[in-house]
C-alpha positions as CSV (number, residue, x, y, z in Angstrom):
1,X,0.0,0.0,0.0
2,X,3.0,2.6,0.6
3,X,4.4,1.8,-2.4
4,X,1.1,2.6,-4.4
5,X,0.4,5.8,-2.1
6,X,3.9,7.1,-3.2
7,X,3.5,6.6,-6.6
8,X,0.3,8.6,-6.2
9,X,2.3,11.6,-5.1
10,X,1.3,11.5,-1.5
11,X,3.5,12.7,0.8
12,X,5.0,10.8,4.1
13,X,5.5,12.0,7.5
14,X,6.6,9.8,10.6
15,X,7.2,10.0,13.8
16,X,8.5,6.7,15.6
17,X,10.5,7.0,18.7
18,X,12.2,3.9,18.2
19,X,12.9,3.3,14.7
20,X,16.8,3.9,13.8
21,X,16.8,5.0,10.6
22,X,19.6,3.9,7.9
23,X,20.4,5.8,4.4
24,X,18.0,3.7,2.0
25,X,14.3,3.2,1.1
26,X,12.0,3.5,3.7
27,X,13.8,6.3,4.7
28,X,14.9,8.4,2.1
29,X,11.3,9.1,1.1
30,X,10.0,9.7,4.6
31,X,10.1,12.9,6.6
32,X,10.6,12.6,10.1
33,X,9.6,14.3,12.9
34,X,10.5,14.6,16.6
35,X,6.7,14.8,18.2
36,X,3.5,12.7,16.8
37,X,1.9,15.7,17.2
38,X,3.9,17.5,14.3
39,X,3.9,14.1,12.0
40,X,-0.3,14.5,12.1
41,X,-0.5,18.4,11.4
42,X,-3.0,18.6,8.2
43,X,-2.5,15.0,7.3
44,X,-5.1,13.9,5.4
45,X,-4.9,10.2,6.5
46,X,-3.0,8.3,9.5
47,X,-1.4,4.7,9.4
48,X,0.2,3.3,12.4
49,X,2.9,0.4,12.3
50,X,2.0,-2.8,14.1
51,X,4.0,-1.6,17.6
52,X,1.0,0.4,18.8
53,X,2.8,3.3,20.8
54,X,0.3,5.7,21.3
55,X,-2.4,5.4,24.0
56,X,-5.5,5.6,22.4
57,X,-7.3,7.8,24.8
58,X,-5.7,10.5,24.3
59,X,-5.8,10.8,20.6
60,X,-10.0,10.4,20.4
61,X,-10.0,12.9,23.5
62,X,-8.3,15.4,20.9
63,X,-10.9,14.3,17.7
64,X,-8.6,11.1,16.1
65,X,-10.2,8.2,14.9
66,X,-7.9,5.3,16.1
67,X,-8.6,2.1,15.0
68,X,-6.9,-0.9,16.2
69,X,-5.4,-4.6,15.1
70,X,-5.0,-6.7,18.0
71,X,-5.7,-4.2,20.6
72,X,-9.5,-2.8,22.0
């Protein structure tokens, strides 16, 4: 799905805490950023890896969607 989203000239943003980016694809096409808050200014849609950092609360308190695999 990234792959076809790219090629559809969307734009990526991330924000992952953990991830230790090397030189090389995903990276080089992704724009990092230090706070989740900045990644998800005037994004248009959200996707979240498997890892499930965020607490969920928060983000509907503040107007997300979140939708979940494997977690309520």
């Amino acid at each position: 799905m990234r792959s076809r989203l790219l090629a559809e000239g969307t734009h990526e943003r991330s924000w992952d805490p953990l991830a230790r980016p090397a030189a090389g694809e995903p990276w080089d096409s992704t724009t990092r950023y230090p706070t989740p808050q900045q990644a998800l200014a005037d994004a248009d849609a959200v996707m979240f890896d498997g890892r499930s950092p965020l607490d969920p609360a928060p983000l509907r308190e503040i107007g997300f969607r979140y939708t979940s695999i494997g977690r309520p």
